[in-house]
Wavefront OBJ file of the C-alpha trace (Angstrom):
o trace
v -26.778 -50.643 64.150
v -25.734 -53.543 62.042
v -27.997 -55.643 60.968
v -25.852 -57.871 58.387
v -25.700 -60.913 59.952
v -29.472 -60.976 61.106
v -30.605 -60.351 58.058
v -28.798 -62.899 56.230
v -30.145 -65.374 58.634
v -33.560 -64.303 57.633
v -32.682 -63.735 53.719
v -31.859 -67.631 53.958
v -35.020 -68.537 55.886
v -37.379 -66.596 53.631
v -35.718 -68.563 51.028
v -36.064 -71.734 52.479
v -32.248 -72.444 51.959
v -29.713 -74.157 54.709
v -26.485 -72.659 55.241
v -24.932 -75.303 52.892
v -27.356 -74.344 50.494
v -26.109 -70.449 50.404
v -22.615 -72.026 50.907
v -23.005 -73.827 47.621
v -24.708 -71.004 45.529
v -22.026 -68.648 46.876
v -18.811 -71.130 46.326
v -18.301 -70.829 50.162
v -17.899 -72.792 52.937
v -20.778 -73.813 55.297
v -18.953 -72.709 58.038
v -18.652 -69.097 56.365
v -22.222 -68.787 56.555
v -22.542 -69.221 59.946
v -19.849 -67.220 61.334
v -21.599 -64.194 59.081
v -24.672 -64.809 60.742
v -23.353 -65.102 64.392
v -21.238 -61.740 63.863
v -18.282 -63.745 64.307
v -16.959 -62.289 60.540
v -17.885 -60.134 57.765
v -18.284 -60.958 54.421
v -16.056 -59.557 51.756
v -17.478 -56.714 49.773
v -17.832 -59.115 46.400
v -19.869 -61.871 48.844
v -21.943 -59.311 50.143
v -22.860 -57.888 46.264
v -23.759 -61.529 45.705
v -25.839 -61.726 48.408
v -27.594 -58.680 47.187
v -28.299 -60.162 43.901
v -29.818 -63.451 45.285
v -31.998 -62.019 47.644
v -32.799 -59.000 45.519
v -31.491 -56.474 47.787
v -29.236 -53.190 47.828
v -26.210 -53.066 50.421
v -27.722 -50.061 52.626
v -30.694 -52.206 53.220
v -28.330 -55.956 53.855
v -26.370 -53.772 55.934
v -28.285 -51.467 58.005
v -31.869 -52.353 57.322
v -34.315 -54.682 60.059
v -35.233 -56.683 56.852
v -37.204 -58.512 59.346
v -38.852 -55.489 60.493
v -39.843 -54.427 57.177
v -41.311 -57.672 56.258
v -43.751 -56.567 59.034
v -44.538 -53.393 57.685
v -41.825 -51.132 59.508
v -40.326 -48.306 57.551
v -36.938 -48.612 57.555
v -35.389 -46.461 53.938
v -32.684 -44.451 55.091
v -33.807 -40.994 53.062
v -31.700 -38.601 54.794
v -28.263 -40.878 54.161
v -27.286 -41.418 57.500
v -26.287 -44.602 57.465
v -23.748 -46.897 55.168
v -24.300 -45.900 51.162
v -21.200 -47.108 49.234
v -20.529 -44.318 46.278
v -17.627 -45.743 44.456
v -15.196 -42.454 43.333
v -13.305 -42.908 40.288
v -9.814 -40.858 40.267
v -7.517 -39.928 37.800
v -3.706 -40.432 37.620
v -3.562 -36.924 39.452
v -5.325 -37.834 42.016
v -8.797 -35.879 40.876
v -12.002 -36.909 41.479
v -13.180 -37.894 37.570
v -17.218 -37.970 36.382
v -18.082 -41.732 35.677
v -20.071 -42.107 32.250
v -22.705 -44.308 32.022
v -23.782 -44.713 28.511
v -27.171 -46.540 27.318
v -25.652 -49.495 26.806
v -24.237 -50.087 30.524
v -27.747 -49.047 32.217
v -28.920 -52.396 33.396
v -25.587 -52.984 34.658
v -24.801 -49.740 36.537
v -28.336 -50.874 38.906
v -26.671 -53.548 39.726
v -23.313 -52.786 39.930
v -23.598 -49.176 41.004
v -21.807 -49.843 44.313
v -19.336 -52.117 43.095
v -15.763 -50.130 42.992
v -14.704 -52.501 40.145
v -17.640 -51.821 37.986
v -17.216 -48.074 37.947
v -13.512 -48.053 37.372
v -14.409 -49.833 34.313
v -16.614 -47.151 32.835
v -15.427 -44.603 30.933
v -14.551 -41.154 32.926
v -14.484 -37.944 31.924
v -12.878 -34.323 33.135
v -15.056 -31.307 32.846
v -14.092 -28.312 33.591
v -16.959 -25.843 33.122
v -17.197 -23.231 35.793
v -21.009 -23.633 36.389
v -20.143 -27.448 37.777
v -19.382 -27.412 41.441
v -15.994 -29.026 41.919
v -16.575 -30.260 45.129
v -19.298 -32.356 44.461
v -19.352 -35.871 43.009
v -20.844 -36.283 39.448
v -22.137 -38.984 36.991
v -23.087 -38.755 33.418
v -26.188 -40.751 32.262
v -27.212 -41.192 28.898
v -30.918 -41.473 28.584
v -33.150 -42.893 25.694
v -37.018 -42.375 24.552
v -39.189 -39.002 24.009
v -40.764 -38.381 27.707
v -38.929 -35.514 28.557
v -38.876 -34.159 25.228
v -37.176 -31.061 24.127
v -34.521 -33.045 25.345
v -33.544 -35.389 22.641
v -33.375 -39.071 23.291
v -29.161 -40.027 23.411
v -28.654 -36.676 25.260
v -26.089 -37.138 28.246
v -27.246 -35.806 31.733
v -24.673 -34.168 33.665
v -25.857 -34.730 37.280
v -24.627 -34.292 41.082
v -24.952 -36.663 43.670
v -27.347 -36.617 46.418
v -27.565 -37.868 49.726
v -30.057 -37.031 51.407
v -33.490 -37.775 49.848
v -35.304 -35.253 51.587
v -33.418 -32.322 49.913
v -34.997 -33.178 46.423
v -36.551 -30.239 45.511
v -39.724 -30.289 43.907
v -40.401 -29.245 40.018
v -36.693 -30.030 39.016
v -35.446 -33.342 37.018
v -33.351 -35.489 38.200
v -31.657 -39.197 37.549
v -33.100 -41.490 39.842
v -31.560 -44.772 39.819
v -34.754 -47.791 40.937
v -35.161 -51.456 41.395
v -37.704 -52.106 39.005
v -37.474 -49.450 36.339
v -33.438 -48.948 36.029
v -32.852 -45.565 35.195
v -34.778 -43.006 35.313
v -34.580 -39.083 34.291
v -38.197 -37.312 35.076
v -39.139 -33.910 37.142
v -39.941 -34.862 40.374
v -42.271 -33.938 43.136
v -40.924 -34.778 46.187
v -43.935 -35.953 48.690
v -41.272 -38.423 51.180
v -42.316 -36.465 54.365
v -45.968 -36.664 53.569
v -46.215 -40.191 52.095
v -43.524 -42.027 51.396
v -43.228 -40.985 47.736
v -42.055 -39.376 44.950
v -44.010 -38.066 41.831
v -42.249 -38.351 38.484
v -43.370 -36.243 35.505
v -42.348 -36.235 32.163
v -42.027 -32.933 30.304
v -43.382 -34.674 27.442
v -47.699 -34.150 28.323
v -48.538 -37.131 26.095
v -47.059 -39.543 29.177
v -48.980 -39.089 32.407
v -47.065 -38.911 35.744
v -46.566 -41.566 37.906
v -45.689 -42.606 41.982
v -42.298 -44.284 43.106
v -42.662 -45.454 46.447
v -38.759 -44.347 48.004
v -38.271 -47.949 48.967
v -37.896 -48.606 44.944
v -35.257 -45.714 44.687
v -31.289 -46.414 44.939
v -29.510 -43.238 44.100
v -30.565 -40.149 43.483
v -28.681 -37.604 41.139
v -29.792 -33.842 40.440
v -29.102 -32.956 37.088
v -26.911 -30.046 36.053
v -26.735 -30.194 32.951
v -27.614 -31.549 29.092
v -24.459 -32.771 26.479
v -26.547 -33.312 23.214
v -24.641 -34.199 19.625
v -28.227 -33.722 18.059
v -28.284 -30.505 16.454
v -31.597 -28.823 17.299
v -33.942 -27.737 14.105
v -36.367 -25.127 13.683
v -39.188 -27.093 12.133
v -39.088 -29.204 15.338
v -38.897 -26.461 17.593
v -42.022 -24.459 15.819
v -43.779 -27.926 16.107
v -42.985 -28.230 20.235
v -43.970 -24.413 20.090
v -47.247 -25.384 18.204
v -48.081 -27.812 20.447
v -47.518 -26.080 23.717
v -49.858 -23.228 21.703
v -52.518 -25.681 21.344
v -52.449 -27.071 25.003
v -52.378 -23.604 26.359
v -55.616 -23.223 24.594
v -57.348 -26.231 25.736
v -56.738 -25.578 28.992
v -57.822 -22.032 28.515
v -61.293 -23.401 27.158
v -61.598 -25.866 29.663
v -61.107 -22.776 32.551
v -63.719 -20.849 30.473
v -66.153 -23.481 30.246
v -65.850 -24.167 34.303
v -66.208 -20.490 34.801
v -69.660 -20.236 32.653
v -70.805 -23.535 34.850
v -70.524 -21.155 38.413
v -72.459 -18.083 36.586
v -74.876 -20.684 35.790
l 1 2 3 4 5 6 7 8 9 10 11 12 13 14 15 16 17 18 19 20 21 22 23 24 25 26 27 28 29 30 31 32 33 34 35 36 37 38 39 40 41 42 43 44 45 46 47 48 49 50 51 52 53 54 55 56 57 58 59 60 61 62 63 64 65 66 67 68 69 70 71 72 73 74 75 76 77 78 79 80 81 82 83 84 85 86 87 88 89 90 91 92 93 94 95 96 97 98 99 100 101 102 103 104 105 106 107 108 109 110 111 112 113 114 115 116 117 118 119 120 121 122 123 124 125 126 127 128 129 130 131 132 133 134 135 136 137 138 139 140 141 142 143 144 145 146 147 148 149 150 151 152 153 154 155 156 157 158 159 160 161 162 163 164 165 166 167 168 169 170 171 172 173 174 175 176 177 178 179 180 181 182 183 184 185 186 187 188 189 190 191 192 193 194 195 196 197 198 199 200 201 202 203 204 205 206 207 208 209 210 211 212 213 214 215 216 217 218 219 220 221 222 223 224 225 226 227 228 229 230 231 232 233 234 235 236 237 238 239 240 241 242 243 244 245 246 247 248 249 250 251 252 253 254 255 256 257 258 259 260 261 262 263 264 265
């Protein structure tokens, strides 16, 4: 079902705004606003982003979502991708699917404008043709900064594939998850949807501690495939990760000892 026009009718309200109001703020006419509320006509895809970033929504939730309902409590994420999520393809002069890049630089802007067609034909794309990427699947290449999931370096591109249905994260593996609040993310991720609505994001790195994302925070998800690095690696830092993962083993074997001399006790 669509729910566009209802829930810009309730967007507004919430808001406290008229329909001249959100005429004004969207350089429309008044009489725009009500035909999109009546059903009488869709907005254009560049109105509709706009509306998204006033009332601090995504499309697949303007679109398809009871925002109403919600309000009250009702889950209403679409995990499994059923309904309307617009994945902007970029193409080459071919006629092949390319593999937007996203460097550091455009992160803010890719949560924003991740389902605008114009904004990803403006990135940078790339053709790769390694035989462990699965052609038929869409990619993206993030760039990711800071030390959380160290050994990978901070700068390092993510190769990653798209998916659509939430429920098919598996559990243990990283991926690029793309939030409201947070921008984007790259952590290994325990996938607990089914049981509670969740996810549970891990960095490889043990001096951060894991943390919850409720789904209704998440806007894509993206497995990753695979690391592009220009850091060179070097031995003294890879003895020092070694050293360290040495030293935690350790710990935790001392803490298992010490729990195991409590029972004979």
């Amino acid at each position: 079902m669509n729910y566009l026009g209802e829930n810009i009718r309730f967007l507004r309200k919430q808001k406290e705004l008229t329909q001249a109001d959100l005429a004004n703020k969207l350089g429309l006419n008044r009489s725009l606003i009500g035909a999109y509320e009546e059903g009488r006509s869709e907005p254009r895809l560049k109105t509709m982003q706009a509306l998204c970033l006033l009332f601090k929504t995504d499309l697949e939730q303007l679109v398809n979502a009871d925002l109403s309902a919600a309000k009250s409590g009702k889950k209403t994420v679409d995990v499994k991708g059923e309904k309307l999520r617009i994945l902007p393809i970029p193409v080459d002069a071919e006629g092949r699917e390319g593999i937007s890049l996203i460097p550091e630089k455009a992160s803010a802007g890719y949560t924003q404008g991740y389902g605008d067609p114009e904004f990803i034909e403006q990135l940078a794309m790339a053709q790769l043709p390694f035989p462990e990427l699965p052609s038929e699947r869409t990619m993206r290449i993030f760039q990711i900064q800071g030390d959380s999931m160290l050994p990978v370096l901070p700068g390092s591109y993510i190769i990653a594939e798209y998916v659509d249905n939430w429920e098919h994260i598996k559990s243990h593996e990283c991926y690029i998850l793309i939030t409201r609040n947070d921008g984007i993310v790259y952590k290994r991720v325990n996938n607990n949807i089914r049981e509670n609505g969740e996810l549970l994001l891990q960095s490889d790195n043990t001096a951060y501690s894991p943390y919850t994302l409720p789904v209704e925070e998440v806007l894509e998800v993206w497995k990753a495939r695979g690391i592009v690095s220009f850091e060179l690696p070097d031995p003294k830092d890879y003895n020092s990760s070694l050293n360290h993962s040495m030293l935690d083993m350790m710990n935790e074997l001392k803490s298992e000892m010490a729990r195991l001399r409590e029972k004979l006790n």
